[in-house]
PDB file as gemmi writes it, atoms N, CA and C in Angstrom:
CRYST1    1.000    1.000    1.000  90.00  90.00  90.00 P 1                      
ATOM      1  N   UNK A   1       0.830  -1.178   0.000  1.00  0.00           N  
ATOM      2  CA  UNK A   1       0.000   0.000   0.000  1.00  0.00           C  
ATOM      3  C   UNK A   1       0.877   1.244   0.000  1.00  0.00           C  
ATOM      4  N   UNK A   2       0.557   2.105  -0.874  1.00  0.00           N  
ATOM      5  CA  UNK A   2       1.499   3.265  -0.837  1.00  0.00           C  
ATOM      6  C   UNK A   2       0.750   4.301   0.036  1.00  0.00           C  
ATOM      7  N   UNK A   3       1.398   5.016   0.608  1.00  0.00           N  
ATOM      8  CA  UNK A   3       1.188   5.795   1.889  1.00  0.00           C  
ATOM      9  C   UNK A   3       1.277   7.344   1.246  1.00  0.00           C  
ATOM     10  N   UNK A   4      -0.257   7.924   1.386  1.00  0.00           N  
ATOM     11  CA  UNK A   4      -0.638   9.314   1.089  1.00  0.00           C  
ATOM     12  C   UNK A   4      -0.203  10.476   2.191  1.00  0.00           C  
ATOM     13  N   UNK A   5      -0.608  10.109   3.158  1.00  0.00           N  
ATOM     14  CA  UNK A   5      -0.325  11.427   3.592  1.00  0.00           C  
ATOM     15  C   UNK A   5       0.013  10.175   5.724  1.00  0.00           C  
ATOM     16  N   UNK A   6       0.453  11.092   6.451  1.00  0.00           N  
ATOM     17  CA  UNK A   6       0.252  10.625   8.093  1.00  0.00           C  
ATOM     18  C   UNK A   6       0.142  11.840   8.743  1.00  0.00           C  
ATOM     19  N   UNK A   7      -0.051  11.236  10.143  1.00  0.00           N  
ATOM     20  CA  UNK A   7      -0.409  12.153  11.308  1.00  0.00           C  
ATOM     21  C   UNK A   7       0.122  11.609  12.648  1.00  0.00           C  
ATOM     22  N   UNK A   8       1.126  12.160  13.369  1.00  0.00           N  
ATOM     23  CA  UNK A   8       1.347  11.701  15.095  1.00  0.00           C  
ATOM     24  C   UNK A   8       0.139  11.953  16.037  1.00  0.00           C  
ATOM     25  N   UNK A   9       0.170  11.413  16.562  1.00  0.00           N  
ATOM     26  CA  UNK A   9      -0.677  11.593  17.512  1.00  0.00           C  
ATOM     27  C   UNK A   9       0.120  12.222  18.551  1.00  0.00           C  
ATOM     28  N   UNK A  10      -0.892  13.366  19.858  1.00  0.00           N  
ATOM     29  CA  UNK A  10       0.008  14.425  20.435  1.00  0.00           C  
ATOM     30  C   UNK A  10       1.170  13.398  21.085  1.00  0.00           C  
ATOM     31  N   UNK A  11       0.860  12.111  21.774  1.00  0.00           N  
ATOM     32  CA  UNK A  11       2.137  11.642  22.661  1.00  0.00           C  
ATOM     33  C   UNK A  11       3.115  10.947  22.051  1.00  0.00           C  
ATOM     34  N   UNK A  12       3.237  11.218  20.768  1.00  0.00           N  
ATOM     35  CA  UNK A  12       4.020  10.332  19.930  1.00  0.00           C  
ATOM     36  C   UNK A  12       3.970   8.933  19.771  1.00  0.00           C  
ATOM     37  N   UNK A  13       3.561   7.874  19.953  1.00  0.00           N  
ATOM     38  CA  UNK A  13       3.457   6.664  19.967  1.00  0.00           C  
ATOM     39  C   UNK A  13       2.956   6.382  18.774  1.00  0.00           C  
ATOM     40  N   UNK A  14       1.733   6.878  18.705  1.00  0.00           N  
ATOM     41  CA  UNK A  14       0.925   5.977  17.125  1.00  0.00           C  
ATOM     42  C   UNK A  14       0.857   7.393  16.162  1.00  0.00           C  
ATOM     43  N   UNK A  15       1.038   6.410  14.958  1.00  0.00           N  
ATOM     44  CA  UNK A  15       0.859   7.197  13.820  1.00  0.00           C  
ATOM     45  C   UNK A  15      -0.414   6.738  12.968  1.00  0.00           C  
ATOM     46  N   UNK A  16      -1.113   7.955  12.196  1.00  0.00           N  
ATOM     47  CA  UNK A  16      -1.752   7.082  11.286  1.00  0.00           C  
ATOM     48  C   UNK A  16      -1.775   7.226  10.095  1.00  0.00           C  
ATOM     49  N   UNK A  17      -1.800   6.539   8.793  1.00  0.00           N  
ATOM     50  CA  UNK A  17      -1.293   6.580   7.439  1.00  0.00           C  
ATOM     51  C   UNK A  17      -2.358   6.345   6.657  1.00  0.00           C  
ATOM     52  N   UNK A  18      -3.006   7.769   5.798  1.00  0.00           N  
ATOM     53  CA  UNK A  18      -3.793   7.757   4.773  1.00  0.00           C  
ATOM     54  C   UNK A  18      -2.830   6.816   3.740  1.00  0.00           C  
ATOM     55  N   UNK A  19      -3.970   5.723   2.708  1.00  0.00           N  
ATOM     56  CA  UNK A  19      -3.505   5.093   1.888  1.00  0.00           C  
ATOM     57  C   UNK A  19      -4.177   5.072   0.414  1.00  0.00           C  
ATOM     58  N   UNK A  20      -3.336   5.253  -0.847  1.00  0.00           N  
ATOM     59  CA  UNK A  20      -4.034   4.894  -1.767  1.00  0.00           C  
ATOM     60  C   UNK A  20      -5.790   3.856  -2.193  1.00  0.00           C  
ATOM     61  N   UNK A  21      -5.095   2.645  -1.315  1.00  0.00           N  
ATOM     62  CA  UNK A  21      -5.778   1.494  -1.409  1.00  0.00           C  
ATOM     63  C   UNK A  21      -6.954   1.885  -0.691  1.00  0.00           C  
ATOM     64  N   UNK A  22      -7.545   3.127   0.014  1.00  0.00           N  
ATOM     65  CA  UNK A  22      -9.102   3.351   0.490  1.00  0.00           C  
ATOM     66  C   UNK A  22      -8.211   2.634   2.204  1.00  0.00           C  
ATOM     67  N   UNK A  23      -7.543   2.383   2.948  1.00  0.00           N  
ATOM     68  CA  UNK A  23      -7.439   1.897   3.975  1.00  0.00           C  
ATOM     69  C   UNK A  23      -6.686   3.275   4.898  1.00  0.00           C  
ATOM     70  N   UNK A  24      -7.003   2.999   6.511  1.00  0.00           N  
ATOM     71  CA  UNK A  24      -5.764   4.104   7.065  1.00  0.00           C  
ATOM     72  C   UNK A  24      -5.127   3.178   8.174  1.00  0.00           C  
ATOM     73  N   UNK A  25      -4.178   2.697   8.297  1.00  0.00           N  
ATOM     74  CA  UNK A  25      -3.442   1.987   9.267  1.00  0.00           C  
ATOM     75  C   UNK A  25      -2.718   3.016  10.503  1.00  0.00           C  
ATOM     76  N   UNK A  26      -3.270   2.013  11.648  1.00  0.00           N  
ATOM     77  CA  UNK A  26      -2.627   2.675  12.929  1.00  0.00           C  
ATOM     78  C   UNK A  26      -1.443   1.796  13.395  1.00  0.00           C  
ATOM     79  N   UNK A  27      -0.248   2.959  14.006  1.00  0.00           N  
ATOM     80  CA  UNK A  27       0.532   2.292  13.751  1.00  0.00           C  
ATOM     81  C   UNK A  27       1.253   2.524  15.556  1.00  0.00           C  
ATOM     82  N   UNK A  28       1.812   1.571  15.809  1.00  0.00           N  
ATOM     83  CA  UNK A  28       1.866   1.922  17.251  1.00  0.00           C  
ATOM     84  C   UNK A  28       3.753   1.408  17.629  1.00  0.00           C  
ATOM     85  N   UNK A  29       4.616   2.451  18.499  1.00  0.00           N  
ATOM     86  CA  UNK A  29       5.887   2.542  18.905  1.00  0.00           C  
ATOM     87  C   UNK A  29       5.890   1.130  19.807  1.00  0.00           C  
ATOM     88  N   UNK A  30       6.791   0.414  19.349  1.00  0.00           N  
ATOM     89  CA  UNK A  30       7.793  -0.426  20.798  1.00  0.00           C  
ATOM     90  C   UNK A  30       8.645   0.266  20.970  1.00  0.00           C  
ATOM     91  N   UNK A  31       9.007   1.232  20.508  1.00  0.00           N  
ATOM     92  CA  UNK A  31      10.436   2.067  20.868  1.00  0.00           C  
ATOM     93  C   UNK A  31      10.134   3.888  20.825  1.00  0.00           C  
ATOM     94  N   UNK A  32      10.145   4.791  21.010  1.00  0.00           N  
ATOM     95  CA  UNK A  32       9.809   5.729  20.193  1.00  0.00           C  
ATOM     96  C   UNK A  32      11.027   5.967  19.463  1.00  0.00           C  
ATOM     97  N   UNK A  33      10.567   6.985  18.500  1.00  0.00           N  
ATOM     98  CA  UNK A  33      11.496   7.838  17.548  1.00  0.00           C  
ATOM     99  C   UNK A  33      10.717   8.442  17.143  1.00  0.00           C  
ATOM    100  N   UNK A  34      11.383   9.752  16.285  1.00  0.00           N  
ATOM    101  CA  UNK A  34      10.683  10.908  15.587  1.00  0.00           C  
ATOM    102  C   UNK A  34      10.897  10.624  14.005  1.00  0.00           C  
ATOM    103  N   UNK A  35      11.548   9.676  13.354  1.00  0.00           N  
ATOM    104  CA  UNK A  35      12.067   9.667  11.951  1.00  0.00           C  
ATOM    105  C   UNK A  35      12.053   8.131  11.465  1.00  0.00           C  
ATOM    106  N   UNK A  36      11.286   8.186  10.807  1.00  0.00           N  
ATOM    107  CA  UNK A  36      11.201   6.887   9.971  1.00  0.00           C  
ATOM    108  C   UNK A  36      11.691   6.578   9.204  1.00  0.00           C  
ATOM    109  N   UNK A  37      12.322   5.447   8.091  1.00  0.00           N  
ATOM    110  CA  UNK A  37      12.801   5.385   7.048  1.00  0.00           C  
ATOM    111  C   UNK A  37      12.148   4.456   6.060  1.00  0.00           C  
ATOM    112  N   UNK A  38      11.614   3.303   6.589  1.00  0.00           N  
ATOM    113  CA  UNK A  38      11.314   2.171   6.073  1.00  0.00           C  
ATOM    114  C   UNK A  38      10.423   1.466   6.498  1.00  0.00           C  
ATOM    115  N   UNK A  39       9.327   0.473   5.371  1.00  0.00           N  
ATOM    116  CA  UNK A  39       8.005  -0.275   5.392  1.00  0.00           C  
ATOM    117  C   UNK A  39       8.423  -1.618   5.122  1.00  0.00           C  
ATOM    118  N   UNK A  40       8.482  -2.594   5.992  1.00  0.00           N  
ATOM    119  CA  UNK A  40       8.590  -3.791   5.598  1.00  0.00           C  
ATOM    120  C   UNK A  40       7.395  -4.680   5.773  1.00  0.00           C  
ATOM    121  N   UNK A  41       7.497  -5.646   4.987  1.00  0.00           N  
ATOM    122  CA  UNK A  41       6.096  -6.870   5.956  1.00  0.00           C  
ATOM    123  C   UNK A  41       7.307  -8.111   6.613  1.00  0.00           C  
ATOM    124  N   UNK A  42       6.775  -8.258   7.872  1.00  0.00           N  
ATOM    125  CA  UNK A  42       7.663  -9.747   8.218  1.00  0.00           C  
ATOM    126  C   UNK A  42       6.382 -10.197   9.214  1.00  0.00           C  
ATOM    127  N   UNK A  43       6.380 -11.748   8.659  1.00  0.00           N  
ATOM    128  CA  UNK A  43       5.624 -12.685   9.219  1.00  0.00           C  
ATOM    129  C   UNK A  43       4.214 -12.466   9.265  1.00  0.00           C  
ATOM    130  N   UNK A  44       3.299 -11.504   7.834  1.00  0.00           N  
ATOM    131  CA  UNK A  44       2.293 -11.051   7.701  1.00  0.00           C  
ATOM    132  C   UNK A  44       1.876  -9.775   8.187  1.00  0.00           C  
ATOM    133  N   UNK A  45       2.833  -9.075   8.912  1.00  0.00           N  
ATOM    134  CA  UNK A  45       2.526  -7.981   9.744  1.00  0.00           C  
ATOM    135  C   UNK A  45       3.495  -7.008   9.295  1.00  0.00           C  
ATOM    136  N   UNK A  46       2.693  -5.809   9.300  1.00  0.00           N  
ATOM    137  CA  UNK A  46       3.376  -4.395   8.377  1.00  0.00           C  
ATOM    138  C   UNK A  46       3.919  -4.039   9.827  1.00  0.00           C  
ATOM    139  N   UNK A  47       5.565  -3.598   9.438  1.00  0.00           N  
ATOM    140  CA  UNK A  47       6.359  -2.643  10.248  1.00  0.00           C  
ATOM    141  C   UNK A  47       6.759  -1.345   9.722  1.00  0.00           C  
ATOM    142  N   UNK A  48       6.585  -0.605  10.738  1.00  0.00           N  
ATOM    143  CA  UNK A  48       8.246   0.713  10.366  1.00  0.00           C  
ATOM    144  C   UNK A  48       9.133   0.387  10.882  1.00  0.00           C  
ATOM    145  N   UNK A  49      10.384   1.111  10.254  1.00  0.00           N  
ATOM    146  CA  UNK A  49      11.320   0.521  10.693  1.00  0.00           C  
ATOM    147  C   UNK A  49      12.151   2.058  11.117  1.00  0.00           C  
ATOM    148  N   UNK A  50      12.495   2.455  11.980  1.00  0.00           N  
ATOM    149  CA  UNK A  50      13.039   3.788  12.266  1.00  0.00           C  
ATOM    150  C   UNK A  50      14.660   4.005  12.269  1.00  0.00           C  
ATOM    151  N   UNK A  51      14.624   5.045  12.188  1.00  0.00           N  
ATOM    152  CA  UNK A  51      16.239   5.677  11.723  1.00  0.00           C  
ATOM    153  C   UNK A  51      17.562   4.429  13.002  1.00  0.00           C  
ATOM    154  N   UNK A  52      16.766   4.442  14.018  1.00  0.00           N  
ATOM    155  CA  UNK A  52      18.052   3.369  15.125  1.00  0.00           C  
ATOM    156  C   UNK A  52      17.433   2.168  15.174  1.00  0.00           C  
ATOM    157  N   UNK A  53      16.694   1.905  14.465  1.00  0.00           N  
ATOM    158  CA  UNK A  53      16.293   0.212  14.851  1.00  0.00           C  
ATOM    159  C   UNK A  53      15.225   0.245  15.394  1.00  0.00           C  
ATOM    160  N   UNK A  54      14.036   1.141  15.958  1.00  0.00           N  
ATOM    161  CA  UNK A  54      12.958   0.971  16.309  1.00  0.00           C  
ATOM    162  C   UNK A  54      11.712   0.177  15.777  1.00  0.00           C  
ATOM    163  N   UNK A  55      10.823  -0.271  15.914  1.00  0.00           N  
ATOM    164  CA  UNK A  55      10.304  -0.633  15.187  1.00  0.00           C  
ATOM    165  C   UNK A  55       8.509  -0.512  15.719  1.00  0.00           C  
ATOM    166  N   UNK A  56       7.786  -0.025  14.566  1.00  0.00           N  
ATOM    167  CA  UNK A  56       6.131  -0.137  14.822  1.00  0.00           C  
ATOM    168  C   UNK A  56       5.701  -0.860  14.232  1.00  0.00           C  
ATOM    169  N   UNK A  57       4.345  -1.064  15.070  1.00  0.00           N  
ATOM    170  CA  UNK A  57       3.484  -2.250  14.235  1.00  0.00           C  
ATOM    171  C   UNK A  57       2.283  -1.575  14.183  1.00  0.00           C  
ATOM    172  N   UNK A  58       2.004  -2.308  13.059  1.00  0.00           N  
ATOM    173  CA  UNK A  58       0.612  -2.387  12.314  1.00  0.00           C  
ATOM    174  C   UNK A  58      -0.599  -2.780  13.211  1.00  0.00           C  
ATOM    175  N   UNK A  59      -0.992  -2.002  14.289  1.00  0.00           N  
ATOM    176  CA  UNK A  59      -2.061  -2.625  15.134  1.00  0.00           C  
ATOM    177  C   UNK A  59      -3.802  -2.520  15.003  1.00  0.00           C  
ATOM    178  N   UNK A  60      -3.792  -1.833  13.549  1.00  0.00           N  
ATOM    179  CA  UNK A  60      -5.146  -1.785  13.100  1.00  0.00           C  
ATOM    180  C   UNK A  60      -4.983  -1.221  11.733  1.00  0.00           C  
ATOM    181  N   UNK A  61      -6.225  -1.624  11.118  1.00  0.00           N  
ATOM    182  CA  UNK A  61      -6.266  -1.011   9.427  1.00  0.00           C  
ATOM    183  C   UNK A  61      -7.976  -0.494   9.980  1.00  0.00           C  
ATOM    184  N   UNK A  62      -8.655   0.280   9.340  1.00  0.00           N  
ATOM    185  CA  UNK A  62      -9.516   1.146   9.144  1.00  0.00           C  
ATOM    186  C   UNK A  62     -10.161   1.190   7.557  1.00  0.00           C  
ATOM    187  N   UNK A  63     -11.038   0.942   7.590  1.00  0.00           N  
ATOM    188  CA  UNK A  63     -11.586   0.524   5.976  1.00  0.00           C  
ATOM    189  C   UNK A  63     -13.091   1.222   5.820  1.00  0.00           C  
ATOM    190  N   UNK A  64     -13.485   1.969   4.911  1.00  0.00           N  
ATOM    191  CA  UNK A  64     -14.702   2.388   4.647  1.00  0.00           C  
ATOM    192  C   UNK A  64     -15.080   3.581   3.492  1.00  0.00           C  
ATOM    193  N   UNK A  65     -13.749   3.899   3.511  1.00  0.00           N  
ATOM    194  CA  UNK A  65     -13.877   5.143   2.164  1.00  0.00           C  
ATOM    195  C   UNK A  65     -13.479   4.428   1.055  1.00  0.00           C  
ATOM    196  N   UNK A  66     -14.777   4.922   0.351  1.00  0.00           N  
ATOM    197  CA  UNK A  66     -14.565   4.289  -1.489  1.00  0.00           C  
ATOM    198  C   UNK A  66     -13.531   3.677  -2.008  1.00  0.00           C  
ATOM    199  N   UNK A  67     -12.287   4.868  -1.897  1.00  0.00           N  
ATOM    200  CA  UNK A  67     -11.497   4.886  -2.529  1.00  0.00           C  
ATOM    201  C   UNK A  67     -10.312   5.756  -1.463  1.00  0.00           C  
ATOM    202  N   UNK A  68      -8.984   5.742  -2.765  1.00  0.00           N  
ATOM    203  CA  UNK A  68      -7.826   6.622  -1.942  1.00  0.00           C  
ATOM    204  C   UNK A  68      -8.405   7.297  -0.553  1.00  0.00           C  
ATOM    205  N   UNK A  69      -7.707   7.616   0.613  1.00  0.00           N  
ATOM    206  CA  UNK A  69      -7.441   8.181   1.841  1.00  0.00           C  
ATOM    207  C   UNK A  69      -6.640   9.266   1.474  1.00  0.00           C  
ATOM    208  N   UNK A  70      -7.273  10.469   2.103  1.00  0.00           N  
ATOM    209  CA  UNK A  70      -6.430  11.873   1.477  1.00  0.00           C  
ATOM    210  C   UNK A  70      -5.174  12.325   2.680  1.00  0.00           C  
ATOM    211  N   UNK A  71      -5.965  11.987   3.763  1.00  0.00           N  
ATOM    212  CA  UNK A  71      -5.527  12.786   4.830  1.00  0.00           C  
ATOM    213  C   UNK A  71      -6.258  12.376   6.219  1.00  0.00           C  
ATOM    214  N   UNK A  72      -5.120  12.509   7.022  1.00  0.00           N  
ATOM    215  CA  UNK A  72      -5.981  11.880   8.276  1.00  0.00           C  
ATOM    216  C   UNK A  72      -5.544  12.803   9.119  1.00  0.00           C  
ATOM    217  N   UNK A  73      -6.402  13.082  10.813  1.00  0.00           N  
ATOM    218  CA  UNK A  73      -5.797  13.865  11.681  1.00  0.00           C  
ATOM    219  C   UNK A  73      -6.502  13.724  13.366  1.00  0.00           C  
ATOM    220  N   UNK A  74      -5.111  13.522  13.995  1.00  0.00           N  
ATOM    221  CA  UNK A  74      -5.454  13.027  15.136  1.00  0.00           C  
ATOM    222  C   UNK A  74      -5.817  14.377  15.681  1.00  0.00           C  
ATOM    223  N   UNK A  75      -7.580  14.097  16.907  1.00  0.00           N  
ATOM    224  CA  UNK A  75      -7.863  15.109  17.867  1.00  0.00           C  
ATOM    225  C   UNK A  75      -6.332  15.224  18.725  1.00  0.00           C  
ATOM    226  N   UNK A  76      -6.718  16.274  19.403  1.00  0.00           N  
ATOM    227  CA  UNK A  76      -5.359  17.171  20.868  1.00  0.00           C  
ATOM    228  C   UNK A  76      -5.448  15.726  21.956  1.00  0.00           C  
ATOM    229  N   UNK A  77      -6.711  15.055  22.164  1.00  0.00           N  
ATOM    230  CA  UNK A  77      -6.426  13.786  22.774  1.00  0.00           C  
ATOM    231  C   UNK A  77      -5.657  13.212  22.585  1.00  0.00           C  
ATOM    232  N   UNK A  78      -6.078  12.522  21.514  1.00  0.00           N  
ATOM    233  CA  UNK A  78      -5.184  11.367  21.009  1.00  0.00           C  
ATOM    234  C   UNK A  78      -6.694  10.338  20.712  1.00  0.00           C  
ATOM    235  N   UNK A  79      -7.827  10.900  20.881  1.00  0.00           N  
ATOM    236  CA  UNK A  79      -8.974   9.607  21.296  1.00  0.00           C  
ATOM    237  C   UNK A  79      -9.848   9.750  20.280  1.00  0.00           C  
ATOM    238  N   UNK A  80      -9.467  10.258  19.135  1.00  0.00           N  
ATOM    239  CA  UNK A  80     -10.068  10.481  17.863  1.00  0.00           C  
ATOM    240  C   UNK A  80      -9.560  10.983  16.830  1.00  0.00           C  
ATOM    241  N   UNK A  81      -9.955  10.271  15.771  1.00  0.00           N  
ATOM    242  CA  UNK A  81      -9.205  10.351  14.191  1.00  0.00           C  
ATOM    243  C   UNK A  81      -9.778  10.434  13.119  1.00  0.00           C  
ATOM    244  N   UNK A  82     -10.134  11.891  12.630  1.00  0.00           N  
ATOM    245  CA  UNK A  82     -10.192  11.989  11.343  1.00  0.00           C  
ATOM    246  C   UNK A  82      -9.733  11.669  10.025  1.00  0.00           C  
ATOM    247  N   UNK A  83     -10.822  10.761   9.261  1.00  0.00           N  
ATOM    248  CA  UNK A  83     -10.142  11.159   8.182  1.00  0.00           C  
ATOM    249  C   UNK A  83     -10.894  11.134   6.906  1.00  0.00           C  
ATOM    250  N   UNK A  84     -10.344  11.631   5.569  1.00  0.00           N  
ATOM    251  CA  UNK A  84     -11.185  11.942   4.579  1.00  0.00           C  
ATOM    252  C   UNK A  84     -10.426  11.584   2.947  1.00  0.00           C  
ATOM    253  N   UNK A  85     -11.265  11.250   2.467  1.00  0.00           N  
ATOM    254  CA  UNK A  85     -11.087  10.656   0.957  1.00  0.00           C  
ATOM    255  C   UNK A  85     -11.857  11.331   0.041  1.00  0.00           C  
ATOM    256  N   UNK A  86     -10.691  10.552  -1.136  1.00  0.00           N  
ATOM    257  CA  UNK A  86     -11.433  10.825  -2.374  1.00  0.00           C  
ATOM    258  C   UNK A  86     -12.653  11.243  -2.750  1.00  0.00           C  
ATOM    259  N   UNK A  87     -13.887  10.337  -1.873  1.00  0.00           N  
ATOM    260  CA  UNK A  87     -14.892   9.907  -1.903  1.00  0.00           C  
ATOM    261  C   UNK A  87     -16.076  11.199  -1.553  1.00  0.00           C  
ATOM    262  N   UNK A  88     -15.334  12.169  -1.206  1.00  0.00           N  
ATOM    263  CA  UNK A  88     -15.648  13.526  -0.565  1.00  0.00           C  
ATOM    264  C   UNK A  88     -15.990  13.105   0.816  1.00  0.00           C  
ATOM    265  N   UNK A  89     -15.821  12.338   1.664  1.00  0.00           N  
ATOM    266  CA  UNK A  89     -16.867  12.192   2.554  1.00  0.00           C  
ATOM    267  C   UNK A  89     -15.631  12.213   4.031  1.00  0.00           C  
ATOM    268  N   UNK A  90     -15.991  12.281   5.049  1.00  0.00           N  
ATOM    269  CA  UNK A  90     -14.967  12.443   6.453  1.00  0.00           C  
ATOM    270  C   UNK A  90     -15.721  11.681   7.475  1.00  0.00           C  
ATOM    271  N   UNK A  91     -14.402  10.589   7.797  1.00  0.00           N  
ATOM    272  CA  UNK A  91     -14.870   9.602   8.361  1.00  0.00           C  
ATOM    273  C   UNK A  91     -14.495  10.255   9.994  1.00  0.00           C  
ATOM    274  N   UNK A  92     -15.364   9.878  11.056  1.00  0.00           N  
ATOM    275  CA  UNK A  92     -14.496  10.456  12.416  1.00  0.00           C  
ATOM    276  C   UNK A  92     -14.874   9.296  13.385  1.00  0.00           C  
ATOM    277  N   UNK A  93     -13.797   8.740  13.757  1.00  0.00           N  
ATOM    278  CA  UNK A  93     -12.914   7.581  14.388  1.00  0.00           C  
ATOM    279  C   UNK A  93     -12.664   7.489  16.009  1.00  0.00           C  
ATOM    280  N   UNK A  94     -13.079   6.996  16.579  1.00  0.00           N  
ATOM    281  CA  UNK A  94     -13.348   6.711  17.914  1.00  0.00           C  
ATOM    282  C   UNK A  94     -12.421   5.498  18.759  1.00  0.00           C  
ATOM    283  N   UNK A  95     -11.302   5.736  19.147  1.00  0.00           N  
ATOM    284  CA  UNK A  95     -10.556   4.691  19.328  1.00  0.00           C  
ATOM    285  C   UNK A  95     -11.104   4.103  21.091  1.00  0.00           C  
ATOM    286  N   UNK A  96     -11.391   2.425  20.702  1.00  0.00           N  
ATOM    287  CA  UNK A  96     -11.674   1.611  22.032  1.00  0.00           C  
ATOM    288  C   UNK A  96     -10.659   0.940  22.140  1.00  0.00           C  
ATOM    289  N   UNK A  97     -11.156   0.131  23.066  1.00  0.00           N  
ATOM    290  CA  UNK A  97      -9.744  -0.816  23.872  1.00  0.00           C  
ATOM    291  C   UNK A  97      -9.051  -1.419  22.267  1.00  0.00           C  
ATOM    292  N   UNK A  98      -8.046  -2.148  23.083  1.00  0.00           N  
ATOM    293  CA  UNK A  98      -6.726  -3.094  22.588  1.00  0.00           C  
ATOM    294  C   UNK A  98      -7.071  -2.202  20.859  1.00  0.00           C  
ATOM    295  N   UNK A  99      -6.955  -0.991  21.003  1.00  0.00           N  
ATOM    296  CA  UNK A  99      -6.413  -0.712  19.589  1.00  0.00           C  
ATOM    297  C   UNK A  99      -7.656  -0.762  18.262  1.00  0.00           C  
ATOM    298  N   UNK A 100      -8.945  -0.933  18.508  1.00  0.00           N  
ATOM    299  CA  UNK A 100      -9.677  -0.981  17.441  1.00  0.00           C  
ATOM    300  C   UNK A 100     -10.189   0.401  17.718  1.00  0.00           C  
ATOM    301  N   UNK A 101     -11.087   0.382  16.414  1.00  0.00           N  
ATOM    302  CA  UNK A 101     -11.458   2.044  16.831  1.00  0.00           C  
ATOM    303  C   UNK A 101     -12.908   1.721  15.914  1.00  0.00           C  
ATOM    304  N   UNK A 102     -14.229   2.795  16.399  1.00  0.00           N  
ATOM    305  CA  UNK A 102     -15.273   2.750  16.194  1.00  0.00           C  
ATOM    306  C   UNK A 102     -15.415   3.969  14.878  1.00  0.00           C  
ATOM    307  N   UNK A 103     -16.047   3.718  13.992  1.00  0.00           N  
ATOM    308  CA  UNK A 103     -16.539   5.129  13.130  1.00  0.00           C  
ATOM    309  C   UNK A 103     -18.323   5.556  13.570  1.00  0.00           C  
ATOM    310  N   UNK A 104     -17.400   6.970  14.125  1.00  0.00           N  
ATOM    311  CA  UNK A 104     -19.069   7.334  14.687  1.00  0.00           C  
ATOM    312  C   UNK A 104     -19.877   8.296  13.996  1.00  0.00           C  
ATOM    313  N   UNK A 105     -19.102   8.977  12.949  1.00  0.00           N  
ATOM    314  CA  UNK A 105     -19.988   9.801  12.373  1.00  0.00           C  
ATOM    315  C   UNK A 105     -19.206   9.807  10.710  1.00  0.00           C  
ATOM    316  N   UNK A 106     -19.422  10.224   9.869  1.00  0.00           N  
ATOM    317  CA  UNK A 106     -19.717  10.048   8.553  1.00  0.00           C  
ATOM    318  C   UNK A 106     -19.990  11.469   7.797  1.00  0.00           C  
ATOM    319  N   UNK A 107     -19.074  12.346   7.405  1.00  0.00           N  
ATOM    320  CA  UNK A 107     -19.776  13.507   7.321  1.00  0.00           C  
ATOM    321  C   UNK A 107     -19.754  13.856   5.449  1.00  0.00           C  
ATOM    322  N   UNK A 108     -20.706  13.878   4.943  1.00  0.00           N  
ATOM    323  CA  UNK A 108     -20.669  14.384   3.611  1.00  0.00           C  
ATOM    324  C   UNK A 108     -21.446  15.409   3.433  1.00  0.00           C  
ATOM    325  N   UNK A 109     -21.046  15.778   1.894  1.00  0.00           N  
ATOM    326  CA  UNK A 109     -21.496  17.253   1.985  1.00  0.00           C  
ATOM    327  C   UNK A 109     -20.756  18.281   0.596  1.00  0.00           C  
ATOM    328  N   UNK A 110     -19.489  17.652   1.117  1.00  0.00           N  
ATOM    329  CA  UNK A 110     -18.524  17.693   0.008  1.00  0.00           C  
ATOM    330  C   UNK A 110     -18.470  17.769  -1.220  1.00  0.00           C  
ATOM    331  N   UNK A 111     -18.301  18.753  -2.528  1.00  0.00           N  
ATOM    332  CA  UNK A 111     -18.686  18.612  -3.990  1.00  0.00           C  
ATOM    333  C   UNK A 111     -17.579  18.443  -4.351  1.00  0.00           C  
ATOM    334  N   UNK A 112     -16.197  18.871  -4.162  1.00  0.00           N  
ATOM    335  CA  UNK A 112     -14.914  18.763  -4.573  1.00  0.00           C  
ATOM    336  C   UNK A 112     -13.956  18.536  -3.801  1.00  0.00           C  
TER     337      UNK A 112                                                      
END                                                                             
């Protein structure tokens, strides 16, 4: 999946990555760092791989817009995630336990 646009969240830990493919993956620190370099898959599971050896995982994908993911953006929490596509439409994202997250509202409206 090629990666459109991301967003930190305020405490640095998770990131999340608008994607071509209509998906947005959350992505969560075993280590922190501020600089990424590299996307690998090992053992079915998408990593980053950071500038000293850090490494994140892939702890959720997010699926519901048509098409391409433009842009995503974490609330000042951290406990909600916008995001919006191609599709004109803005999805807004409700994160629950162990890492899944709810879509609670749906906003269209959008002509361009």
């Amino acid at each position: 999946r090629t990666i459109r646009a991301l967003d930190w969240d305020a405490s640095g830990t998770r990131i999340a990555t608008a994607s071509f493919d209509g998906t947005t993956a959350i992505w969560l620190a075993r280590v922190l760092s501020a600089k990424t370099f590299g996307l690998y898959l090992f053992f079915f599971a998408w990593y980053l791989v950071c500038e000293k050896g850090e490494e994140w995982e892939c702890v959720s994908t997010l699926e519901g817009h048509e098409n391409e993911v433009k842009s995503v953006a974490w609330n000042p929490a951290g406990a909600m995630l916008a995001t919006c596509g191609r599709d004109k439409t803005v999805w807004i994202w409700e994160m629950q336990p162990d890492h899944e997250f709810e879509c609670v509202s749906v906003l269209q409206g959008h002509s361009q």
